[in-house]
PDB file of N, CA, C, O and CB in Angstrom:
ATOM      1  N   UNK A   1      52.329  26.481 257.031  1.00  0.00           N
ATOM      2  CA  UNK A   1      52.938  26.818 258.291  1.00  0.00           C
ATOM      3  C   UNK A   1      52.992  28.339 258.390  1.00  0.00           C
ATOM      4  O   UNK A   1      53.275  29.049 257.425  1.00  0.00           O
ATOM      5  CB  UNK A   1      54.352  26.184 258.424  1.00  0.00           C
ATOM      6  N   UNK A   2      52.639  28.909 259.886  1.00  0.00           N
ATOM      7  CA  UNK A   2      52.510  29.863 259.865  1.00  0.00           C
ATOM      8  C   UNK A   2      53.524  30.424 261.293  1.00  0.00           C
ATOM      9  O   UNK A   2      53.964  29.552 262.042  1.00  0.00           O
ATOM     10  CB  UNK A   2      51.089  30.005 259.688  1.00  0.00           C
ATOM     11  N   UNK A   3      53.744  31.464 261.494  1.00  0.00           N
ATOM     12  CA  UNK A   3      54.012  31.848 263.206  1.00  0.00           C
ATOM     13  C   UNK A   3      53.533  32.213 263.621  1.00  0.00           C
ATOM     14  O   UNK A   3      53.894  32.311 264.794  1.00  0.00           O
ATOM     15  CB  UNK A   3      54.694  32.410 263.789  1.00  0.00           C
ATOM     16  N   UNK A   4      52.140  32.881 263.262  1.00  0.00           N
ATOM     17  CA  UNK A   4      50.993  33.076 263.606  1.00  0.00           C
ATOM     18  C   UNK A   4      49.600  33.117 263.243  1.00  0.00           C
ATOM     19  O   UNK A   4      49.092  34.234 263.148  1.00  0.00           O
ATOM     20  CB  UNK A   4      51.144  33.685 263.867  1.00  0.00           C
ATOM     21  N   UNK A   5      48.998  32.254 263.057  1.00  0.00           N
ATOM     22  CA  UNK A   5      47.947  32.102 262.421  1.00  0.00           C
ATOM     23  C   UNK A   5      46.806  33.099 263.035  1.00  0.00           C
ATOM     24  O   UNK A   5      46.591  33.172 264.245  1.00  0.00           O
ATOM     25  CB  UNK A   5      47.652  30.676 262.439  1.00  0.00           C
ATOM     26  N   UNK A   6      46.104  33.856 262.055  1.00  0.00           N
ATOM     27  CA  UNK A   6      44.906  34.790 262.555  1.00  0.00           C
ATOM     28  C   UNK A   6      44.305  34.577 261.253  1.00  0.00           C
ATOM     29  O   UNK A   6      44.482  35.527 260.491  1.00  0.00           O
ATOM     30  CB  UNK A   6      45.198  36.519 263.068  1.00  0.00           C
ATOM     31  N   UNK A   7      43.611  33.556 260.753  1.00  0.00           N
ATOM     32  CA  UNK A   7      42.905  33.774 259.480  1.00  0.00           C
ATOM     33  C   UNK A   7      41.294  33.793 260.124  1.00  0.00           C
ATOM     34  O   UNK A   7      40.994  33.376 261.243  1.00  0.00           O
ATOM     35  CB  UNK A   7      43.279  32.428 258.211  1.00  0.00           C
ATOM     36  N   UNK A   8      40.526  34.276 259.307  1.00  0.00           N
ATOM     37  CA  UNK A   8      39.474  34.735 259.169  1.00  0.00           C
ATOM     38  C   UNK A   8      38.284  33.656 258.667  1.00  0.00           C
ATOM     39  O   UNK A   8      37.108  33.525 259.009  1.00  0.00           O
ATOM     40  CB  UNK A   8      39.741  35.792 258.382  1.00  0.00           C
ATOM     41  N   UNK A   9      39.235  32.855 257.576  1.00  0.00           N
ATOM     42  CA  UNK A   9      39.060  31.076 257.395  1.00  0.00           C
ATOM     43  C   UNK A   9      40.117  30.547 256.440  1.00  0.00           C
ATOM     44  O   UNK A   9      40.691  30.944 255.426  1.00  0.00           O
ATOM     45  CB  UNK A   9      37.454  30.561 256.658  1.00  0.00           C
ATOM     46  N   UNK A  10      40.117  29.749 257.018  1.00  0.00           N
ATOM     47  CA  UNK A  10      40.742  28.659 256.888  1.00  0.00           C
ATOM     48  C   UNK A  10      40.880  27.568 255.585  1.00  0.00           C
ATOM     49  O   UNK A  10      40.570  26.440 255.967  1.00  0.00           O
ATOM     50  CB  UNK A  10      40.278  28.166 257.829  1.00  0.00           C
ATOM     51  N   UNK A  11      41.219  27.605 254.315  1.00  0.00           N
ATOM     52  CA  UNK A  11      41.082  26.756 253.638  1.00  0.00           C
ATOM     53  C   UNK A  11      42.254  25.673 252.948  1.00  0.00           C
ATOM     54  O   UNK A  11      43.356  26.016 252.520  1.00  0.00           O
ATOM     55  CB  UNK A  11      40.456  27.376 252.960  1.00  0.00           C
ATOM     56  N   UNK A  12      41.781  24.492 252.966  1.00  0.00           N
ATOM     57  CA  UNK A  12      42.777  23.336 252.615  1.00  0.00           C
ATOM     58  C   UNK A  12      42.198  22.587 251.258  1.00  0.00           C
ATOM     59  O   UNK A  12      41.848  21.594 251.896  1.00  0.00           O
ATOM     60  CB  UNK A  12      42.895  22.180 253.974  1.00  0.00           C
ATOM     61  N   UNK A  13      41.862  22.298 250.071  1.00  0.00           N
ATOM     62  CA  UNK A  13      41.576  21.329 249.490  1.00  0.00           C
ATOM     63  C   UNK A  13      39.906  21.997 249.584  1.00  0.00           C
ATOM     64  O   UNK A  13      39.633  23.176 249.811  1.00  0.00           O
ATOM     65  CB  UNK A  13      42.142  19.837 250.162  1.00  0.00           C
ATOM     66  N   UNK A  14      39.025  20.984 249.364  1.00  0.00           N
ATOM     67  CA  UNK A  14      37.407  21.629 249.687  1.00  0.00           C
ATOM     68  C   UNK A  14      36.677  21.582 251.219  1.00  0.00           C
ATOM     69  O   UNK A  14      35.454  21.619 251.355  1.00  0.00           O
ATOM     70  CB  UNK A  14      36.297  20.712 248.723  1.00  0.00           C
ATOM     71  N   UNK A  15      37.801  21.478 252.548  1.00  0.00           N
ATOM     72  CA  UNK A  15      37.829  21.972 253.647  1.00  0.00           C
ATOM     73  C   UNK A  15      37.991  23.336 253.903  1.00  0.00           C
ATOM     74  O   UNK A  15      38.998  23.966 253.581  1.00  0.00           O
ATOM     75  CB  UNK A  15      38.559  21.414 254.158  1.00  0.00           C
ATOM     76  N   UNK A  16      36.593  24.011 254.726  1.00  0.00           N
ATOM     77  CA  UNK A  16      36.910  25.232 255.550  1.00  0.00           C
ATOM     78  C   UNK A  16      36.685  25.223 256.570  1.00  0.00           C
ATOM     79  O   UNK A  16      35.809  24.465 256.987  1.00  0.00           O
ATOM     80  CB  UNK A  16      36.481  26.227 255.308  1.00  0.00           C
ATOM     81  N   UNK A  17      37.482  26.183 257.535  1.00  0.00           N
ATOM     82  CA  UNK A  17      37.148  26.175 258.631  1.00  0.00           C
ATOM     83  C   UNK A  17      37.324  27.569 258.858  1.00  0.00           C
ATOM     84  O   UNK A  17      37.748  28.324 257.984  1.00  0.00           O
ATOM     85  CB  UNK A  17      37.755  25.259 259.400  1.00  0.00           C
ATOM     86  N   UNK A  18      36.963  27.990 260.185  1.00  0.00           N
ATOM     87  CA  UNK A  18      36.840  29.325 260.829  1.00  0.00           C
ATOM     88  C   UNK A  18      37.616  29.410 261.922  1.00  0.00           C
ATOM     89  O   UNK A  18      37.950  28.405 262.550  1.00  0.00           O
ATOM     90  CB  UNK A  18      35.533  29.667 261.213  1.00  0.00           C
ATOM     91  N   UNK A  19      37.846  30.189 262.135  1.00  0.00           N
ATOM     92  CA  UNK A  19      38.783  30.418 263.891  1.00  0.00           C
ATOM     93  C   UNK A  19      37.787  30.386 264.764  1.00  0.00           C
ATOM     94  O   UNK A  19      36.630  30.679 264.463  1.00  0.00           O
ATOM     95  CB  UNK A  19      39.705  32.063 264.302  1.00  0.00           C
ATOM     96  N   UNK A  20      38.380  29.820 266.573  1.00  0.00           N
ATOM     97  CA  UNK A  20      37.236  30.078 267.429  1.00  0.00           C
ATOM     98  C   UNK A  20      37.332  31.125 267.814  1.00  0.00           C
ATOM     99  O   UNK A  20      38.277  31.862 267.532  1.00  0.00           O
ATOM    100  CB  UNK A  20      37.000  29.354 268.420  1.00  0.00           C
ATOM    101  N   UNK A  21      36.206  31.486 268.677  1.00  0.00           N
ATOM    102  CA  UNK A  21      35.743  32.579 269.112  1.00  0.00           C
ATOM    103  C   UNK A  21      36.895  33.556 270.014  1.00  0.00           C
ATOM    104  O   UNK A  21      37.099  34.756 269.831  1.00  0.00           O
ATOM    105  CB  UNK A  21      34.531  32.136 269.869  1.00  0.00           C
ATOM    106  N   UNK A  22      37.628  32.584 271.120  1.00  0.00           N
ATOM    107  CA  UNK A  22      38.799  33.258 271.433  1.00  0.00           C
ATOM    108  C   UNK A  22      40.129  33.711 270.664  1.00  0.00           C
ATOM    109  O   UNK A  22      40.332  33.393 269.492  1.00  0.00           O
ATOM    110  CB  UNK A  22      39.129  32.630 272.240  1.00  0.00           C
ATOM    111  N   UNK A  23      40.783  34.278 271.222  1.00  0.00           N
ATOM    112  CA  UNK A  23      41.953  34.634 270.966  1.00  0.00           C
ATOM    113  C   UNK A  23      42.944  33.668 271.511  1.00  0.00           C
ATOM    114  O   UNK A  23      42.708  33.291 272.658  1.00  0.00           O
ATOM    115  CB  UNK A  23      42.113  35.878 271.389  1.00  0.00           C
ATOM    116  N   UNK A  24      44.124  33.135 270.864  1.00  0.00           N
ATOM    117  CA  UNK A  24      44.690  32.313 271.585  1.00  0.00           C
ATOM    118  C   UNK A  24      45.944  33.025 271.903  1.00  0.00           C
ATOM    119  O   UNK A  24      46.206  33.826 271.005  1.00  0.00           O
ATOM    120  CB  UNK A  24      44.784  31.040 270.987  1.00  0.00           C
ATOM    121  N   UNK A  25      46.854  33.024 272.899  1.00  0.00           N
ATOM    122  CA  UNK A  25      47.945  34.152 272.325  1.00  0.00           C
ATOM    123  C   UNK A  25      49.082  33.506 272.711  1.00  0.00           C
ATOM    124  O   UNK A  25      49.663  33.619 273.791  1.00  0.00           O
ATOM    125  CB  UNK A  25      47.912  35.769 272.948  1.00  0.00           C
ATOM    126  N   UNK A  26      49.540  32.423 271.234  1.00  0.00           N
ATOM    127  CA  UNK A  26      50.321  31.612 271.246  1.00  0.00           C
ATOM    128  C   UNK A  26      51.119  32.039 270.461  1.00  0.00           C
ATOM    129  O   UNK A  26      50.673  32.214 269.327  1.00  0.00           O
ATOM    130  CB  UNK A  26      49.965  30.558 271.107  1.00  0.00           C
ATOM    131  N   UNK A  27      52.626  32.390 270.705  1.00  0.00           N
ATOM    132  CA  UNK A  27      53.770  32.886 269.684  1.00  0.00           C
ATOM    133  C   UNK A  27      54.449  32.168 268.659  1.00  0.00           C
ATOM    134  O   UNK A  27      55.035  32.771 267.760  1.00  0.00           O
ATOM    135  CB  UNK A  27      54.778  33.277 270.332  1.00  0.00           C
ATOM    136  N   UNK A  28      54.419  31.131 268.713  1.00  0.00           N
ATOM    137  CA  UNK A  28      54.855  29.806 268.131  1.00  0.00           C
ATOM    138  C   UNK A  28      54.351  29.359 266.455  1.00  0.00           C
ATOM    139  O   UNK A  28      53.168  29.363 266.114  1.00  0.00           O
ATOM    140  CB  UNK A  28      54.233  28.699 269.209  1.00  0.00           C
ATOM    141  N   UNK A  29      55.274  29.058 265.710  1.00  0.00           N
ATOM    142  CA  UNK A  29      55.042  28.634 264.229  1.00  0.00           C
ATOM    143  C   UNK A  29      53.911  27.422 264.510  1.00  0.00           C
ATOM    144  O   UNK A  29      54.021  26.493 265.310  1.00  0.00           O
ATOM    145  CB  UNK A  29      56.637  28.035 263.352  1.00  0.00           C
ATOM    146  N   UNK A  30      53.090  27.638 263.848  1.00  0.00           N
ATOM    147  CA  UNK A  30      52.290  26.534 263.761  1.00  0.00           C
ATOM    148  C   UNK A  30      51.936  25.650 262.090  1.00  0.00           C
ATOM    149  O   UNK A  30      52.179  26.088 260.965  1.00  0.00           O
ATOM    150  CB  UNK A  30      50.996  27.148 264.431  1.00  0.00           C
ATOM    151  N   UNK A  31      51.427  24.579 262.395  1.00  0.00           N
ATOM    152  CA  UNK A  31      51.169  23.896 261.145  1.00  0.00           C
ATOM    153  C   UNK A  31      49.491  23.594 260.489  1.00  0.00           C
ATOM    154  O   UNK A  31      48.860  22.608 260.871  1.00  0.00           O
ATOM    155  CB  UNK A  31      51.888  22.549 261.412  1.00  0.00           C
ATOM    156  N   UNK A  32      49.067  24.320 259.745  1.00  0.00           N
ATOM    157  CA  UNK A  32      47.120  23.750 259.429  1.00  0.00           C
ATOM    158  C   UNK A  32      47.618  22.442 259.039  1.00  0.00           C
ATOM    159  O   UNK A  32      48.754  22.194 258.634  1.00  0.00           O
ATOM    160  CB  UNK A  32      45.857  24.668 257.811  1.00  0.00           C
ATOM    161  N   UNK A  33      46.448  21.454 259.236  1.00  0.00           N
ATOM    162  CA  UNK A  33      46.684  20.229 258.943  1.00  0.00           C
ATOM    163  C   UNK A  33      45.314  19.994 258.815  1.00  0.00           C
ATOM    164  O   UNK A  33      44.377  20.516 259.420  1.00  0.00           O
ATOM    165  CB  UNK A  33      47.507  19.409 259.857  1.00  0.00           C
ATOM    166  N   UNK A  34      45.324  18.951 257.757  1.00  0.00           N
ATOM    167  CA  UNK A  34      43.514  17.998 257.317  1.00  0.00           C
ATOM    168  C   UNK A  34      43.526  16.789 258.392  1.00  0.00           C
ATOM    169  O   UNK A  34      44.511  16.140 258.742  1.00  0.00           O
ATOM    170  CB  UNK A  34      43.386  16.980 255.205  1.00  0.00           C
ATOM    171  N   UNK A  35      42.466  16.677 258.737  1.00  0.00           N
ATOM    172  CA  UNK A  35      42.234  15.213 259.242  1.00  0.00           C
ATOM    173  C   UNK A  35      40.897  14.860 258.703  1.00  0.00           C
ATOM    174  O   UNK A  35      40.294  15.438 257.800  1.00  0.00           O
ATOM    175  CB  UNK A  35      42.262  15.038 260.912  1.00  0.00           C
ATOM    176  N   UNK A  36      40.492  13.740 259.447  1.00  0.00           N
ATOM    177  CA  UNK A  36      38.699  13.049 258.952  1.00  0.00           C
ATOM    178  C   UNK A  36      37.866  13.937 259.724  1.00  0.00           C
ATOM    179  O   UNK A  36      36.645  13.808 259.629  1.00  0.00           O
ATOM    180  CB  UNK A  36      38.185  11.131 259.518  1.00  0.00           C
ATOM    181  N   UNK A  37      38.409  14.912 260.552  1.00  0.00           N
ATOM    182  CA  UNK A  37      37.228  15.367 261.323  1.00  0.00           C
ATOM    183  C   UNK A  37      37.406  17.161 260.867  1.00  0.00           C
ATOM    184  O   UNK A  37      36.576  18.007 261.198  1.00  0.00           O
ATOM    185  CB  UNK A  37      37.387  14.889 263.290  1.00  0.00           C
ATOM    186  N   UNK A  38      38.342  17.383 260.266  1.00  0.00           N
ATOM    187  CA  UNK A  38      38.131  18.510 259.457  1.00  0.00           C
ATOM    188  C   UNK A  38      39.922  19.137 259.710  1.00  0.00           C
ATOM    189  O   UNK A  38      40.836  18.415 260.107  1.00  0.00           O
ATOM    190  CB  UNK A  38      36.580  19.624 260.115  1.00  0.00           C
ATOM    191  N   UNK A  39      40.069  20.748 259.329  1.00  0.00           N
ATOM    192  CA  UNK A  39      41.286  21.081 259.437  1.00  0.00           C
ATOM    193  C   UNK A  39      41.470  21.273 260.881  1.00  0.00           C
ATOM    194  O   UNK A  39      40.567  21.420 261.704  1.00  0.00           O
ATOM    195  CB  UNK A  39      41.609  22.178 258.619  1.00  0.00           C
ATOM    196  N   UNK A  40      42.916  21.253 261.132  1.00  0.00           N
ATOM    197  CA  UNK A  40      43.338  21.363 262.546  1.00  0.00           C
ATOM    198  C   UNK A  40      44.652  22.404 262.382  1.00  0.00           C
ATOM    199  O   UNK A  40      45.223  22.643 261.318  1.00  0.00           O
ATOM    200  CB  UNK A  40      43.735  19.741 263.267  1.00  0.00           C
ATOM    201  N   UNK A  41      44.966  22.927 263.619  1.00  0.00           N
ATOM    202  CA  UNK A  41      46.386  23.642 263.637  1.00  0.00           C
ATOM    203  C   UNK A  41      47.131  22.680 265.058  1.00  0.00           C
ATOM    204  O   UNK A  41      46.424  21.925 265.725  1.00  0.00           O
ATOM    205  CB  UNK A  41      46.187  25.736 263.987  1.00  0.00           C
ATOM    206  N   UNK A  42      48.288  22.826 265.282  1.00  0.00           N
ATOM    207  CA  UNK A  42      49.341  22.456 265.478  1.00  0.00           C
ATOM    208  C   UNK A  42      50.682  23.003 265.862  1.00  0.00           C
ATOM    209  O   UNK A  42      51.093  23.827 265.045  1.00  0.00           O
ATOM    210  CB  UNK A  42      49.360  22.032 264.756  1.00  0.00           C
ATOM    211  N   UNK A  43      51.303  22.826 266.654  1.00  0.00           N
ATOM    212  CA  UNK A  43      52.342  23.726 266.893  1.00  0.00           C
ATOM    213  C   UNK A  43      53.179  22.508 265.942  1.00  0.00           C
ATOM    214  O   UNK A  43      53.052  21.288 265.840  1.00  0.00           O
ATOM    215  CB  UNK A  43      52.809  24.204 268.720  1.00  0.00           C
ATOM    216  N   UNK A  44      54.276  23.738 265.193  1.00  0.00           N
ATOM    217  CA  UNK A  44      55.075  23.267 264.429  1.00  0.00           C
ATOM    218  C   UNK A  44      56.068  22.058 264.945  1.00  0.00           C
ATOM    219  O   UNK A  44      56.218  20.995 264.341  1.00  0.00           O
ATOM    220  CB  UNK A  44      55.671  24.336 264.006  1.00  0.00           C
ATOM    221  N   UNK A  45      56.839  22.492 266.410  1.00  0.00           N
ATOM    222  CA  UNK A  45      57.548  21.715 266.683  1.00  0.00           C
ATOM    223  C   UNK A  45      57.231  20.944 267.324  1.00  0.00           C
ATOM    224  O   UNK A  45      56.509  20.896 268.320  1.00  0.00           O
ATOM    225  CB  UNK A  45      58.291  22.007 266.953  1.00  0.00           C
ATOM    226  N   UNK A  46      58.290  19.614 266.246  1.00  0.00           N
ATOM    227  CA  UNK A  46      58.525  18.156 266.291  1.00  0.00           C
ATOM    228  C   UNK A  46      56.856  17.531 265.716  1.00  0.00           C
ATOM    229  O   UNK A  46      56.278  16.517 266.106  1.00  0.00           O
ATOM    230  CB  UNK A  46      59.056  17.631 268.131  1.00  0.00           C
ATOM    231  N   UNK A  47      56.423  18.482 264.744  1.00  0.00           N
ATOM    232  CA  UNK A  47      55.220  18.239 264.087  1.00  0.00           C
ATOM    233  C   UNK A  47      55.143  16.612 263.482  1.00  0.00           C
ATOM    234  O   UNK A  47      54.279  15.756 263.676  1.00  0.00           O
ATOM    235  CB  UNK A  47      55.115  19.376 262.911  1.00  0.00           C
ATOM    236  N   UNK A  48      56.784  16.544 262.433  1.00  0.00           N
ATOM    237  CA  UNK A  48      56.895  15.523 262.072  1.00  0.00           C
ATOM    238  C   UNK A  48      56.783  14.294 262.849  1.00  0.00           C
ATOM    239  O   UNK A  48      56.281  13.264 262.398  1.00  0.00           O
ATOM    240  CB  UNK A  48      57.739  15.634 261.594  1.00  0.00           C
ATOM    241  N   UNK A  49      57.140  14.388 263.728  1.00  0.00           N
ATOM    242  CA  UNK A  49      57.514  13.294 264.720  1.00  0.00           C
ATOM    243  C   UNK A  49      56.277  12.881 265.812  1.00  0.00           C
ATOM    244  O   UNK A  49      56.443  12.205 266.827  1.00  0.00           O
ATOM    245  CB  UNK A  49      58.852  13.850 265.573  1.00  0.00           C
ATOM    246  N   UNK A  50      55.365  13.294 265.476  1.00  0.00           N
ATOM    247  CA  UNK A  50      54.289  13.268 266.284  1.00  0.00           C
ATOM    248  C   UNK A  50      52.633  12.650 265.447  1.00  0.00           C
ATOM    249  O   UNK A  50      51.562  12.209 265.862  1.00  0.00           O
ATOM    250  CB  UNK A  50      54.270  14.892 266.833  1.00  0.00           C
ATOM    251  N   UNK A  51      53.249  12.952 264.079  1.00  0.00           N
ATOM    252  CA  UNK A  51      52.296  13.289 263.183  1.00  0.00           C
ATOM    253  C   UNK A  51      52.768  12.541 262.001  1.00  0.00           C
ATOM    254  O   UNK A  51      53.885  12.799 261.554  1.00  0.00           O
ATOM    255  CB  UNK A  51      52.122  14.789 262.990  1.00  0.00           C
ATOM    256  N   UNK A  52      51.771  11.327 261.262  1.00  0.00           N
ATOM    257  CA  UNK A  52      51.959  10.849 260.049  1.00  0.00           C
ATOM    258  C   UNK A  52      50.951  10.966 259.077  1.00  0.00           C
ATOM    259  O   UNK A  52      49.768  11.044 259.408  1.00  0.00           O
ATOM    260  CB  UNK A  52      52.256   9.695 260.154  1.00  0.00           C
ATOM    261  N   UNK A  53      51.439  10.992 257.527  1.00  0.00           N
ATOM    262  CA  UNK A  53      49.670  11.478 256.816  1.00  0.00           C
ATOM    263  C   UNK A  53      49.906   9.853 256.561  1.00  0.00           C
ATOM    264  O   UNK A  53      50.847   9.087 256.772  1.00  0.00           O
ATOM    265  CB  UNK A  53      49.282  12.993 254.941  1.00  0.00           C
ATOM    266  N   UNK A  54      48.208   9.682 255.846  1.00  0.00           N
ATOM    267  CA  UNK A  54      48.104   8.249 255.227  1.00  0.00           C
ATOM    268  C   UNK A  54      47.206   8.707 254.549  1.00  0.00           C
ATOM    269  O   UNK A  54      46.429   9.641 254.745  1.00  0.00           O
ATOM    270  CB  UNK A  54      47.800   6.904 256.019  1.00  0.00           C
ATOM    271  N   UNK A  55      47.409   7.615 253.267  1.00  0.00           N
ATOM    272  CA  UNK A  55      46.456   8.023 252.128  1.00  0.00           C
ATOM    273  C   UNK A  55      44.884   7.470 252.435  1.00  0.00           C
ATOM    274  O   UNK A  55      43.769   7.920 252.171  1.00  0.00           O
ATOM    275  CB  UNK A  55      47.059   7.340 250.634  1.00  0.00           C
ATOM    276  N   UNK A  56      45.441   6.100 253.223  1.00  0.00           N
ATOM    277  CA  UNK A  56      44.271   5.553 253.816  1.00  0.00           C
ATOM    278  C   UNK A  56      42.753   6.238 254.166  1.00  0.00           C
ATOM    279  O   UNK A  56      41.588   6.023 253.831  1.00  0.00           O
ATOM    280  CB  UNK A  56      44.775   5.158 254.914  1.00  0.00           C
ATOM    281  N   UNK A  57      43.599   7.349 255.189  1.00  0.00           N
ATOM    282  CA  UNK A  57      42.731   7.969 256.049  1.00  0.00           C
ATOM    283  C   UNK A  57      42.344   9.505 255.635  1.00  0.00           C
ATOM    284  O   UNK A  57      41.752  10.350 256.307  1.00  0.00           O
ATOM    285  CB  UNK A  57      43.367   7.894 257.398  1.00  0.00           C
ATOM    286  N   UNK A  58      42.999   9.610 253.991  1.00  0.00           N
ATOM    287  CA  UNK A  58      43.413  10.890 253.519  1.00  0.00           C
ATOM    288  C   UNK A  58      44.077  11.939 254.132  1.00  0.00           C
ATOM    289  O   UNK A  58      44.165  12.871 253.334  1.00  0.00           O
ATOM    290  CB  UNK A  58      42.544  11.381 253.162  1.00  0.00           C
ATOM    291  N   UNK A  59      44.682  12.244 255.410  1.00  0.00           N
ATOM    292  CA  UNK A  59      44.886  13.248 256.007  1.00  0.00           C
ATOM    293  C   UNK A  59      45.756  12.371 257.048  1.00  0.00           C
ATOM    294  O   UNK A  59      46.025  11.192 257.279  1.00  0.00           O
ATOM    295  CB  UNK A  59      43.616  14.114 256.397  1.00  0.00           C
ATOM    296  N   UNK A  60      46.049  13.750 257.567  1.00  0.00           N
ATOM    297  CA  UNK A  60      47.437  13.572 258.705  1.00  0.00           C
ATOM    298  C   UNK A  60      46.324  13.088 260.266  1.00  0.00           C
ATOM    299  O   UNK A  60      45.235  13.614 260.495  1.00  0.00           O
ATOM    300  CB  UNK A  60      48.668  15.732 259.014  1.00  0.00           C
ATOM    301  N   UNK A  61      47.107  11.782 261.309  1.00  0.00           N
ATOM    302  CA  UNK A  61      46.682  11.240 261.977  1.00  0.00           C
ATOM    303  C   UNK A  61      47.976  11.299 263.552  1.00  0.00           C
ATOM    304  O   UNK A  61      49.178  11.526 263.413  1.00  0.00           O
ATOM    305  CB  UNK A  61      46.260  10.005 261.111  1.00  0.00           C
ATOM    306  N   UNK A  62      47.543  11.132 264.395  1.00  0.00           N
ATOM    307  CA  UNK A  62      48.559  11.505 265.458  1.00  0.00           C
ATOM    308  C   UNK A  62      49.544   9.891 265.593  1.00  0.00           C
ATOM    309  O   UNK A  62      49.003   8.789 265.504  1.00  0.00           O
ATOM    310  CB  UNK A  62      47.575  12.059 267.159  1.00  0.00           C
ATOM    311  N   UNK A  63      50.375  10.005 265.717  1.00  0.00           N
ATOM    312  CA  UNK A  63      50.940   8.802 265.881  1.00  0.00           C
ATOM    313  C   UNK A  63      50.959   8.364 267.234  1.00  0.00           C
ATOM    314  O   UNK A  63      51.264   9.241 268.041  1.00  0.00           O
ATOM    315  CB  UNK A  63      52.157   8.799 265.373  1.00  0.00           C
ATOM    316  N   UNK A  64      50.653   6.966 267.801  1.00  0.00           N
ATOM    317  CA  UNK A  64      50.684   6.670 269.079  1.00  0.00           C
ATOM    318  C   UNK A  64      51.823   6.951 270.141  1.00  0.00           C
ATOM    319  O   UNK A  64      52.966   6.821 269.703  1.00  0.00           O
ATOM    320  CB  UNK A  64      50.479   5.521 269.030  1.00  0.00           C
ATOM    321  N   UNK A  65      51.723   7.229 271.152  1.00  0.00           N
ATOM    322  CA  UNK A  65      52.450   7.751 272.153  1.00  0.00           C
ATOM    323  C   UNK A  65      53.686   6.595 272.306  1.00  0.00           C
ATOM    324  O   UNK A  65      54.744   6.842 272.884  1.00  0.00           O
ATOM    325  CB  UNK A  65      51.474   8.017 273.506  1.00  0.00           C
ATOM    326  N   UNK A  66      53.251   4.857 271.478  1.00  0.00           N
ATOM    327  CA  UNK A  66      54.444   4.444 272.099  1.00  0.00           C
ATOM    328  C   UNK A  66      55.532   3.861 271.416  1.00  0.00           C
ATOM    329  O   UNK A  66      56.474   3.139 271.742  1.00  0.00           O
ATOM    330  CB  UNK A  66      54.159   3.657 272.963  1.00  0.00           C
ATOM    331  N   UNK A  67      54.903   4.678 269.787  1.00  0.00           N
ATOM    332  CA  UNK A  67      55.683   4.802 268.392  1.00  0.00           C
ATOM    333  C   UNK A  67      56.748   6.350 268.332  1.00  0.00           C
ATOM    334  O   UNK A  67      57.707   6.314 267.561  1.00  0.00           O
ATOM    335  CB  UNK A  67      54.296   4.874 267.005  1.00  0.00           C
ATOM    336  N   UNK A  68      56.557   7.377 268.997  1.00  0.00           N
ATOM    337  CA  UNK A  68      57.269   8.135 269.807  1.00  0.00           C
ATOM    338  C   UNK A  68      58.436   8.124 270.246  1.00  0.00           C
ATOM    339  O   UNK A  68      59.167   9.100 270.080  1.00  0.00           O
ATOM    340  CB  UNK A  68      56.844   8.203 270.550  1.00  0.00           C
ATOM    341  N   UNK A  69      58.938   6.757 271.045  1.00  0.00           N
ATOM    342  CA  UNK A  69      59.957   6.679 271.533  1.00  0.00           C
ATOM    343  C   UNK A  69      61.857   6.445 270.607  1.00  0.00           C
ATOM    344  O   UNK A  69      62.875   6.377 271.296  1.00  0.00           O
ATOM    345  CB  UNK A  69      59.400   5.671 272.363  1.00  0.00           C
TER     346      UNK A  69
END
């Protein structure tokens, strides 16, 4: 978790990634996270609650909108 992420790359486990090309200019703590389709970022809040890992799927997966409530 960061409050501002500006890395140059990105590494998790034997995942890398790179930043895109823009600038995003978001003030907010954010979270890197693994999924099946590679690392992701995230705004921190209510990360938990939105977001479950499974070993299944190795990595963190979004939880459905109507598990939420």
């Amino acid at each position: 978790m960061a409050l501002r992420m500006q890395p140059t790359q990105l590494r998790i486990g034997e995942a890398v990634a790179r930043p895109p090309g823009e600038i995003q200019e978001v003030f907010e703590a954010e979270v890197a996270y693994l999924t099946t389709e590679g690392i992701r970022l995230k705004s921190a809040l209510n990360f938990n609650k939105t977001h479950t890992f499974t070993a299944k799927d190795q990595g963190w997966t979004q939880k459905n909108s109507s598990n939420l409530a």
